[in-house]
Each structure stands twice: as C-alpha cells, then as structure tokens.
Legacy VTK file of the C-alpha trace (Angstrom):
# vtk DataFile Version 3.0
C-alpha trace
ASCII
DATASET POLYDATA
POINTS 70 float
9.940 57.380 52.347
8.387 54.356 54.344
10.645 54.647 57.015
9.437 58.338 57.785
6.346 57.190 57.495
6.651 53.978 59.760
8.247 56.846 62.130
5.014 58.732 62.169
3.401 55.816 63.332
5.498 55.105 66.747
8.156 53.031 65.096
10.790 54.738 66.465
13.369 51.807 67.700
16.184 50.752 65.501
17.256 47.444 65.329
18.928 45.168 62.991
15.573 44.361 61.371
14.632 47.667 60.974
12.457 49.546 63.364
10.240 48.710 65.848
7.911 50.350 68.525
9.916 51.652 71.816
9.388 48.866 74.790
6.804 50.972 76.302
4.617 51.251 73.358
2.393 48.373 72.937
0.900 49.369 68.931
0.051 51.747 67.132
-2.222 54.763 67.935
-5.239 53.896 65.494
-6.166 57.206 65.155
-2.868 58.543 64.195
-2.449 55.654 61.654
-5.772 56.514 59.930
-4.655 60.156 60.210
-1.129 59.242 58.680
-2.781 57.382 55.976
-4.762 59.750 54.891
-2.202 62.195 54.704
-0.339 59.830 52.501
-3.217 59.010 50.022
-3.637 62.870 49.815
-0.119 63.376 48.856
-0.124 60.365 46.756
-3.148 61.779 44.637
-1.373 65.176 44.220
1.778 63.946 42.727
0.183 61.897 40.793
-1.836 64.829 39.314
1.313 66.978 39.222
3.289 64.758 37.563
0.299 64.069 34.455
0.498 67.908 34.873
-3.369 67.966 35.342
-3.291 69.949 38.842
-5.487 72.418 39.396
-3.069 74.823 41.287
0.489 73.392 40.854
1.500 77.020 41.879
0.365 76.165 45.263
3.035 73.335 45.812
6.133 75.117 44.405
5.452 77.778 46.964
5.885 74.779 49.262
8.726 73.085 47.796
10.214 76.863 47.576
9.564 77.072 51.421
7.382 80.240 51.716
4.754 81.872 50.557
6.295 83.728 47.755
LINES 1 71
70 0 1 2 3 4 5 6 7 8 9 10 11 12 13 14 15 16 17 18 19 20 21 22 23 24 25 26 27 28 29 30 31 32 33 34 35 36 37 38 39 40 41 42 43 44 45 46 47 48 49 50 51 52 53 54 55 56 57 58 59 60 61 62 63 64 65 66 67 68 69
C-alpha cells in the first residue's frame, strides 16, 4: 500500500497527519526514490498483465505468492 511504500522512502515517523521523515533526516534519498519507483511501475505493469491474464510466465509469480520455489 502507499504507506509501505512512503516507508521505503524514509518516512518512517508517525504522527497525527500521517508519517513523516525522522528529525534527523532532511529528504528523501533520490536514488532510493527512483529505485522505489521503479520497482513500483514494474510491479504495477505485472499485475496489470496478470490480471488481463496476458503474462508471459504467471507460473513465475505463484511460486512467489506460494513462498518458494516449488
């Protein structure tokens, strides 16, 4: 969800807001946050092919989903 995702990015501080970067973190790490969204867009594009069941190798994420490599 966003908030793991907001969590991958340093915004780690709860408040009654929501969160927010610890004091001694001034922003976000721009290499992680290009990093992050990447690995978002990837996932995004995935689902999205699961789910019109036009994957290539949906075999490959149920071994995920299952946990293993079975």
């Amino acid at each position: 969800g966003g908030r793991g995702v907001l969590r991958l990015l340093g915004y780690t501080e709860e408040s009654g807001e929501g969160l927010s970067f610890p004091p001694e973190v001034e922003g976000p790490d721009p290499p992680r946050v290009a990093s992050v969204t990447a690995d978002v867009l990837v996932l995004r594009a995935e689902m999205d092919l699961l789910l019109a069941n036009q994957h290539t190798n949906p075999q490959f994420f149920t071994q995920i989903l299952m946990g293993g490599d079975e």
